[in-house]
Z-matrix of the N, CA and C atoms (Angstrom, degrees):
N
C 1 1.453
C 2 1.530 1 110.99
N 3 1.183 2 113.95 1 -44.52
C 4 1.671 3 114.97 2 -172.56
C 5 1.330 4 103.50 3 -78.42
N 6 1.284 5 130.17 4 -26.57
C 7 1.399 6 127.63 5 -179.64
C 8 1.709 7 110.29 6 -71.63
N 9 1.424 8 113.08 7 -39.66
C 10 1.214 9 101.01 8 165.89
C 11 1.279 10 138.93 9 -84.04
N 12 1.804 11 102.37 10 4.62
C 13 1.571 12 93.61 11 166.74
C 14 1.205 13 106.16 12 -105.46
N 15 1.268 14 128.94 13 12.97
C 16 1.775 15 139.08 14 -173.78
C 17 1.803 16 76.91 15 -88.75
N 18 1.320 17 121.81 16 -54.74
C 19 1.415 18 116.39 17 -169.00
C 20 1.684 19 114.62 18 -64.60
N 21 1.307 20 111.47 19 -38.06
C 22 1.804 21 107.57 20 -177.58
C 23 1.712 22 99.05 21 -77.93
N 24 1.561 23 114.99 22 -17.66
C 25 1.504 24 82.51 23 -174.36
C 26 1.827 25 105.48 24 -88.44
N 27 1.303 26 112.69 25 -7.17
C 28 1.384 27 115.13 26 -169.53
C 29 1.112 28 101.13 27 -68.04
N 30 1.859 29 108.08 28 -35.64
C 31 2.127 30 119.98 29 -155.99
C 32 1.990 31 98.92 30 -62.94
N 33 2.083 32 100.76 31 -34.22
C 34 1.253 33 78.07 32 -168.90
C 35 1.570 34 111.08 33 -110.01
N 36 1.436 35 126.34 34 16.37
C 37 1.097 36 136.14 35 -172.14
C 38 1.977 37 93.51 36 -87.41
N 39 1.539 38 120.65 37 -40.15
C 40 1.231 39 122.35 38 167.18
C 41 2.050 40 121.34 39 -80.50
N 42 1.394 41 92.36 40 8.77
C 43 1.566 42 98.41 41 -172.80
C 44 1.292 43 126.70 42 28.25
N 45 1.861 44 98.06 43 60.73
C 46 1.527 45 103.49 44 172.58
C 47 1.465 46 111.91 45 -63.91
N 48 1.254 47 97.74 46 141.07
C 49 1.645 48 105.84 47 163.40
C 50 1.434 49 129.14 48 -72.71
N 51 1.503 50 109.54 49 -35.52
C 52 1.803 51 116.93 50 -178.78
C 53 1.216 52 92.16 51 -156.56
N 54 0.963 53 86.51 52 138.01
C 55 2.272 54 106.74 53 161.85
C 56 1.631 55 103.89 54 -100.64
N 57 1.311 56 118.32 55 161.06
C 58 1.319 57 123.34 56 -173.94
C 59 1.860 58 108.50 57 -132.07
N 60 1.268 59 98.57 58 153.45
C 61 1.679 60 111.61 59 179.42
C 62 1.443 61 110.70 60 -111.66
N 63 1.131 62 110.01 61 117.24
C 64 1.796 63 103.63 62 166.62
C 65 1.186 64 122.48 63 -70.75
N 66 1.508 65 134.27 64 179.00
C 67 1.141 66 106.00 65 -132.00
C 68 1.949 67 69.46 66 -133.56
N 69 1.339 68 127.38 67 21.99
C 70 1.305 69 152.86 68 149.59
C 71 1.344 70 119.99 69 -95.78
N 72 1.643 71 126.33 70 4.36
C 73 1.433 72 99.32 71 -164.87
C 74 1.522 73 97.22 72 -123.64
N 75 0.764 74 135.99 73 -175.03
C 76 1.911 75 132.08 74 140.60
C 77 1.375 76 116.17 75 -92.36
N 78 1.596 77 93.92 76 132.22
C 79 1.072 78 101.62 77 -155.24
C 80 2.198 79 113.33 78 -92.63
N 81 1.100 80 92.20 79 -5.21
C 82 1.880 81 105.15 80 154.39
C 83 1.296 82 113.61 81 -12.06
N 84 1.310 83 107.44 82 -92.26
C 85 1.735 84 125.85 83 -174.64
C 86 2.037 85 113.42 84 -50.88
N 87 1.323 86 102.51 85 -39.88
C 88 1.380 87 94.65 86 172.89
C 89 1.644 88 111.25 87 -103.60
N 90 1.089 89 115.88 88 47.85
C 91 1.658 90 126.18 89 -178.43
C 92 1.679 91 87.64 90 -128.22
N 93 1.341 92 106.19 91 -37.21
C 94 1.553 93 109.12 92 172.71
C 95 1.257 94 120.66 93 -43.14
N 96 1.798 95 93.55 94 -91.26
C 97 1.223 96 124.13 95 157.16
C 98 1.753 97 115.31 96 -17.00
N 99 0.857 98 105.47 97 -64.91
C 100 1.949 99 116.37 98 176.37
C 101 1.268 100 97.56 99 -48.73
N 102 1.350 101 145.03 100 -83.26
C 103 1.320 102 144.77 101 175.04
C 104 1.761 103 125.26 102 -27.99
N 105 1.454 104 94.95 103 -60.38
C 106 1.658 105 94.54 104 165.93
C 107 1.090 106 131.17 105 -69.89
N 108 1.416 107 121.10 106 -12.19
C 109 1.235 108 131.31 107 160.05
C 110 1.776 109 128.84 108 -81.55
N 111 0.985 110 87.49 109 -49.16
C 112 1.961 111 112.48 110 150.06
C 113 2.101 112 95.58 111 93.07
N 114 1.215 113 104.78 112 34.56
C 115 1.626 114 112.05 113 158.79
C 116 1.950 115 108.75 114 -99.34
N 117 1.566 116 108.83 115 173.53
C 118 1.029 117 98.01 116 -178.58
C 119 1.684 118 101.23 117 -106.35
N 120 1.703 119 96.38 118 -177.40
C 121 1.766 120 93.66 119 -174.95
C 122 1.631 121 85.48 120 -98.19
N 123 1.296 122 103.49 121 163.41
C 124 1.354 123 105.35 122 176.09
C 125 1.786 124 95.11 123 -122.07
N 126 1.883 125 109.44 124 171.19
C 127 1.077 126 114.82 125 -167.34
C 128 1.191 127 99.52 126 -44.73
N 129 1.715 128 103.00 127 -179.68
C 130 1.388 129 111.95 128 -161.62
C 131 1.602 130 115.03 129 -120.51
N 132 1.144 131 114.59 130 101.22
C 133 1.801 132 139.46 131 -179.30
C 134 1.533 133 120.69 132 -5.36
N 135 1.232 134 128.97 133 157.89
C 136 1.273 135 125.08 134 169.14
C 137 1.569 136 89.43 135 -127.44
N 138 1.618 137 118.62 136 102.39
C 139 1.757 138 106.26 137 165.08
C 140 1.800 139 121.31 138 -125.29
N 141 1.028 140 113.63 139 -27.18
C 142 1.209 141 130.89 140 -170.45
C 143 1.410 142 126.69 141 -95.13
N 144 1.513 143 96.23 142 -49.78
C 145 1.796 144 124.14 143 146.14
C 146 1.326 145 131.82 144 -129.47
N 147 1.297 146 124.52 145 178.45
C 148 1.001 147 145.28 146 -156.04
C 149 1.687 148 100.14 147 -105.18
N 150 1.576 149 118.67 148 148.75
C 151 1.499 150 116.08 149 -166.49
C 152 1.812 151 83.33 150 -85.34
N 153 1.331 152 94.85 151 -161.27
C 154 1.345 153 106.05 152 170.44
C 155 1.327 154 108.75 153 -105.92
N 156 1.489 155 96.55 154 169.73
C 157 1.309 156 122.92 155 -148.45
C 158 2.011 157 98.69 156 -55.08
N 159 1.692 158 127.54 157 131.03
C 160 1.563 159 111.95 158 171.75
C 161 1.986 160 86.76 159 88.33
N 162 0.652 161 125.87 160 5.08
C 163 1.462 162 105.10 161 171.48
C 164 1.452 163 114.72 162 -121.02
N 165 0.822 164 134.34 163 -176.43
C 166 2.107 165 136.84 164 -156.56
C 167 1.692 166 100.22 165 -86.03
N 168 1.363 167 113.91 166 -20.90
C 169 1.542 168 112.68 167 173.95
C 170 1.627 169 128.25 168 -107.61
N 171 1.616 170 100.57 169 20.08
C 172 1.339 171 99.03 170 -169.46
C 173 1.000 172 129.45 171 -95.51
N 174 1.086 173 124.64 172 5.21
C 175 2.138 174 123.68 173 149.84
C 176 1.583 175 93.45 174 -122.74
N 177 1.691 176 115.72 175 151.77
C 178 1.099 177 123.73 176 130.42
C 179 1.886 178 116.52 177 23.50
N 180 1.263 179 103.05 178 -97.64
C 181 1.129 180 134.53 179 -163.96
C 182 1.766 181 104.49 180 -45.41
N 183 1.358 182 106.76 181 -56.72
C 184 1.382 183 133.71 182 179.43
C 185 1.387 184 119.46 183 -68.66
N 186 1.607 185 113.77 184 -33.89
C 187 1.724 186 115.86 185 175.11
C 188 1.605 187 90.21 186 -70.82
N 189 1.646 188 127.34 187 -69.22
C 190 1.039 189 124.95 188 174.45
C 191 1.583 190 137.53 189 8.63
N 192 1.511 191 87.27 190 -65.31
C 193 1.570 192 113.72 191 -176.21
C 194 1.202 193 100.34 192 -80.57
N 195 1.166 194 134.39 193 -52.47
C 196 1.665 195 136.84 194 -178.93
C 197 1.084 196 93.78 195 -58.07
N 198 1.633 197 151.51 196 -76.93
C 199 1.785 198 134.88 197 165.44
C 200 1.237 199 112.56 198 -18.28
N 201 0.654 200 124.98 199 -68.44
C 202 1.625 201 113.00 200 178.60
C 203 1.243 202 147.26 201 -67.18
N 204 0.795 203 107.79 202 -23.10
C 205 2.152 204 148.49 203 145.96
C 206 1.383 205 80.64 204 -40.20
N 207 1.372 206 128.62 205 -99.92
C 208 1.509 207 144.99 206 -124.64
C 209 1.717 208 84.73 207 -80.82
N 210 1.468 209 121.60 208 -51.70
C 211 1.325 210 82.70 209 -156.66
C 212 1.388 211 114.33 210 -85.58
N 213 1.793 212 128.95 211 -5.04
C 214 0.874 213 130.90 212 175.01
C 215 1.649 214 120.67 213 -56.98
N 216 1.646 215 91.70 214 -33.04
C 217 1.614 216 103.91 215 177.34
C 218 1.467 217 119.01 216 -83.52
N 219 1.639 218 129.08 217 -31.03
C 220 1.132 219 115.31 218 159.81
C 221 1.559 220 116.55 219 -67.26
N 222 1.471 221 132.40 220 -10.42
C 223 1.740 222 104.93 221 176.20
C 224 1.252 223 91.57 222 -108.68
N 225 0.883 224 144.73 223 44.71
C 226 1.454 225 141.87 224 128.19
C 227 1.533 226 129.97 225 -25.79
């Protein structure tokens, strides 16, 4: 509990704009976090793995570009 409000007061003491979800995690705890903090989540990451096969994270090359896509467009 204290760790995550050590984390929402840091999110708005640095006035993040968006927090992000990997596209490995559940996304619960930072839907929280996002709310109590009151930024939005932005699309959701390719870091750990690879999407499936035909989707925006599915080689290397392609998660890449989708990272950068999304987060360029959430700090907008």
């Amino acid at each position: 509990m204290q760790d995550r409000v050590t984390l929402i007061d840091a999110i708005k003491a640095q006035q993040v704009k968006a927090i992000f979800i990997e596209n490995t995690t559940n996304p619960q705890r930072v839907e929280r976090v996002a709310q109590e903090a009151s930024v939005i989540i932005g699309p959701e990451l390719y870091t750990d793995a690879h999407g499936p096969v035909g989707s925006s994270g599915a080689t290397y090359v392609d998660a890449i570009r989708h990272n950068s896509s999304a987060i360029v467009d959430a700090l907008k």
